[in-house]
Backbone as a chain_set.jsonl record, in Angstrom:
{"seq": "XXXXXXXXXXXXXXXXXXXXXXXXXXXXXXXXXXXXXXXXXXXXXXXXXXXXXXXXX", "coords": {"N": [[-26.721, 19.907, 53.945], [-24.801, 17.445, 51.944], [-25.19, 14.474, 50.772], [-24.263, 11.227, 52.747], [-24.385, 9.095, 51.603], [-23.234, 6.826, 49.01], [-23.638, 5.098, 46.145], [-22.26, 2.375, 45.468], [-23.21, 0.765, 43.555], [-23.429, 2.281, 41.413], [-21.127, 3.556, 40.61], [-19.861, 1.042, 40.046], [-21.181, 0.197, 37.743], [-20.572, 2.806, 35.857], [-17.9, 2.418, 35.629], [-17.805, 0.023, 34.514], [-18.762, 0.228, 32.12], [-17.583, 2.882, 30.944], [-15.284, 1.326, 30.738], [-15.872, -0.535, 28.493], [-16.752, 0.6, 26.318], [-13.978, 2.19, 26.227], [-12.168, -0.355, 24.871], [-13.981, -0.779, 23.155], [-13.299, 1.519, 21.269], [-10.768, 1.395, 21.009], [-9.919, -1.172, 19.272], [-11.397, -0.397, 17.191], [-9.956, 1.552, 15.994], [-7.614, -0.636, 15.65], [-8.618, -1.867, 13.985], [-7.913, -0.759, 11.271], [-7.283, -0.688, 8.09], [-3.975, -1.544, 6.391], [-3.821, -0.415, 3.67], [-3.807, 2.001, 3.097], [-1.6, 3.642, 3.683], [0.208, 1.666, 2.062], [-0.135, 2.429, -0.733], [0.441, 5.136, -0.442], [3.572, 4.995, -0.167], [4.001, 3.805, -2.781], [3.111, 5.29, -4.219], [4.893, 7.565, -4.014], [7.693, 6.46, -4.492], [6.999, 5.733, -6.965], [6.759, 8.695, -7.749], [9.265, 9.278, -7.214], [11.054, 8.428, -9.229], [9.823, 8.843, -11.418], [11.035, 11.746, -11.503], [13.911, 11.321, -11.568], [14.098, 9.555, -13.595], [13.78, 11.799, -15.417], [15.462, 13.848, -14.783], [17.63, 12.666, -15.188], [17.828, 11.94, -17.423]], "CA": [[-25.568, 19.035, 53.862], [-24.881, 16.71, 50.835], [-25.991, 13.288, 51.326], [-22.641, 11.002, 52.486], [-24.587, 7.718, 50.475], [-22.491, 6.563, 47.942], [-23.97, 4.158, 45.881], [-21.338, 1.816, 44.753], [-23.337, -0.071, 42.204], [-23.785, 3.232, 40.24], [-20.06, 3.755, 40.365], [-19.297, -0.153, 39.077], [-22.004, 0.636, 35.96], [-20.014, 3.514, 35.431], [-16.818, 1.981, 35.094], [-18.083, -0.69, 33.029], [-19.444, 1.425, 30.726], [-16.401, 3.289, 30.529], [-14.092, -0.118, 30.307], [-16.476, -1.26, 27.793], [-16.138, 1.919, 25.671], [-12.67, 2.618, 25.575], [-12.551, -1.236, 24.195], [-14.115, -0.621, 21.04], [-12.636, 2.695, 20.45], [-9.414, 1.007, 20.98], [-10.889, -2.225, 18.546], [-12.176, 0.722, 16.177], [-8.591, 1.732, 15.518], [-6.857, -1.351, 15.636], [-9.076, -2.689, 12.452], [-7.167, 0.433, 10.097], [-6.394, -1.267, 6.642], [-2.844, -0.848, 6.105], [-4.094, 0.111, 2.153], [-3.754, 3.853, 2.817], [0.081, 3.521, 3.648], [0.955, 1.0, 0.989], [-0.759, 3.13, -1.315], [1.511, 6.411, -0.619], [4.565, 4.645, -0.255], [4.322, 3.249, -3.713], [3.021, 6.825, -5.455], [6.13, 8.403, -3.415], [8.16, 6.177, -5.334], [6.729, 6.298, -8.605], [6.924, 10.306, -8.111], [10.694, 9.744, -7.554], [11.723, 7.659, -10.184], [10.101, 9.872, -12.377], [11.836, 12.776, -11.233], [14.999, 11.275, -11.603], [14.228, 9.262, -15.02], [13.346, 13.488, -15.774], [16.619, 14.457, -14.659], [19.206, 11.932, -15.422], [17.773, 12.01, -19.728]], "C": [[-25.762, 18.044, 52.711], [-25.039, 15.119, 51.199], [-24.948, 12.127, 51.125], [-22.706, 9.611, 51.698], [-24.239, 7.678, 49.269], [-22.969, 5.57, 47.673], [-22.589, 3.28, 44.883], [-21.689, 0.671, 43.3], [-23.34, 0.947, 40.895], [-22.083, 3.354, 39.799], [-19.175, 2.094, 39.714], [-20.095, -0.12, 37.792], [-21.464, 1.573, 35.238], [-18.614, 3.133, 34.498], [-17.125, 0.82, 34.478], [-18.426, -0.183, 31.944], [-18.142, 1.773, 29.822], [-15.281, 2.384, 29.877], [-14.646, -0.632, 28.57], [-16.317, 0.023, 25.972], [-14.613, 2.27, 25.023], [-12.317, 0.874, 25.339], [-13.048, -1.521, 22.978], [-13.69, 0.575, 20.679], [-11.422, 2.31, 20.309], [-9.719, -0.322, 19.387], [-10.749, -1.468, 17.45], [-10.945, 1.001, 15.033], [-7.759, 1.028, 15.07], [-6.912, -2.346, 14.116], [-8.437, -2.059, 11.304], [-6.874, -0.618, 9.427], [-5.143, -0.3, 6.921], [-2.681, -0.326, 4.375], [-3.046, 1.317, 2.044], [-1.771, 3.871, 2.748], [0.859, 3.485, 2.793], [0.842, 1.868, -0.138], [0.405, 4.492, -1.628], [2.417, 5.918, -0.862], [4.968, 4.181, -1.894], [3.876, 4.878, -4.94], [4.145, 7.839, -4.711], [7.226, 7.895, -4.206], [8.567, 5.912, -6.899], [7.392, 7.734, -8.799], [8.311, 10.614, -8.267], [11.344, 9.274, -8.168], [11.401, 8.212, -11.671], [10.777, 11.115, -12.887], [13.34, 12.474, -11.652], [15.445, 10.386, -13.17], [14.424, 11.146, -15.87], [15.09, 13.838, -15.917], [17.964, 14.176, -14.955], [19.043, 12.248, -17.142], [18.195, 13.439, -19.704]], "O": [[-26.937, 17.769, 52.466], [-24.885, 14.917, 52.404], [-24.589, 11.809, 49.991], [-21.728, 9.018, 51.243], [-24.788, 8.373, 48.414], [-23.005, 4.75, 48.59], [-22.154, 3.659, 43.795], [-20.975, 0.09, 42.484], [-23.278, 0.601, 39.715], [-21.827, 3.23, 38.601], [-18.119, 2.091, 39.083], [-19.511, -0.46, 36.763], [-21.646, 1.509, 34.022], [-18.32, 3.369, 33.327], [-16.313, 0.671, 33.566], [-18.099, -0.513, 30.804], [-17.74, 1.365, 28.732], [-14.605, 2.596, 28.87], [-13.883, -1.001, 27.677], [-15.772, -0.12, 24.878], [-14.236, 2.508, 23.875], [-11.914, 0.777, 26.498], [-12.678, -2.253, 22.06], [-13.719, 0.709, 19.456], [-10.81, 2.877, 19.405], [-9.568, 0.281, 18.325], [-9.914, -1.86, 16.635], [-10.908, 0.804, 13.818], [-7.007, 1.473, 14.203], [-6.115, -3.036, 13.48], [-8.363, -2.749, 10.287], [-6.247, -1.529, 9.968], [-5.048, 0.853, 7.34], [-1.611, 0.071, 3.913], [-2.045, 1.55, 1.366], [-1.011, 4.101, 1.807], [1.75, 4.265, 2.456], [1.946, 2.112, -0.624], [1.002, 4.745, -2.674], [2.65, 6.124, -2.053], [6.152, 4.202, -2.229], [4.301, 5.237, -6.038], [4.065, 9.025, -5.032], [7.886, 8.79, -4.733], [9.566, 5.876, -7.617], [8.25, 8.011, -9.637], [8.782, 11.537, -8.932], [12.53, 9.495, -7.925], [12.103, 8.179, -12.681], [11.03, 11.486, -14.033], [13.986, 13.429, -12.084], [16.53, 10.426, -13.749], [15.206, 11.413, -16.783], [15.734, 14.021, -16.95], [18.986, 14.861, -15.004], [19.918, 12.674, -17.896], [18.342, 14.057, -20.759]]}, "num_chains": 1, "name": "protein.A"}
């Protein structure tokens, strides 16, 4: 038979762990420079102002 002792301090170390964890992976994400974005958005616009300087001459 399986043994019906449940240790409940192992199961609050657990979920701290876990709490503590998804906390900096959340953290981890939340630091993203918005660079990368600005970055496209402004060579998306270049690309179409050339296109259309291209096409209107």
């Amino acid at each position: 038979m399986s043994d019906q002792h449940i240790d409940p301090a192992g199961n609050t170390q657990q979920f701290r762990a876990f709490a503590q964890r998804s906390e900096q992976e959340s953290a981890a994400t939340a630091k993203k420079s918005p660079v990368l974005p600005i970055i496209a958005v402004v060579l998306a616009v270049a690309i179409i102002g050339v296109a259309a300087f291209l096409l209107l001459r």
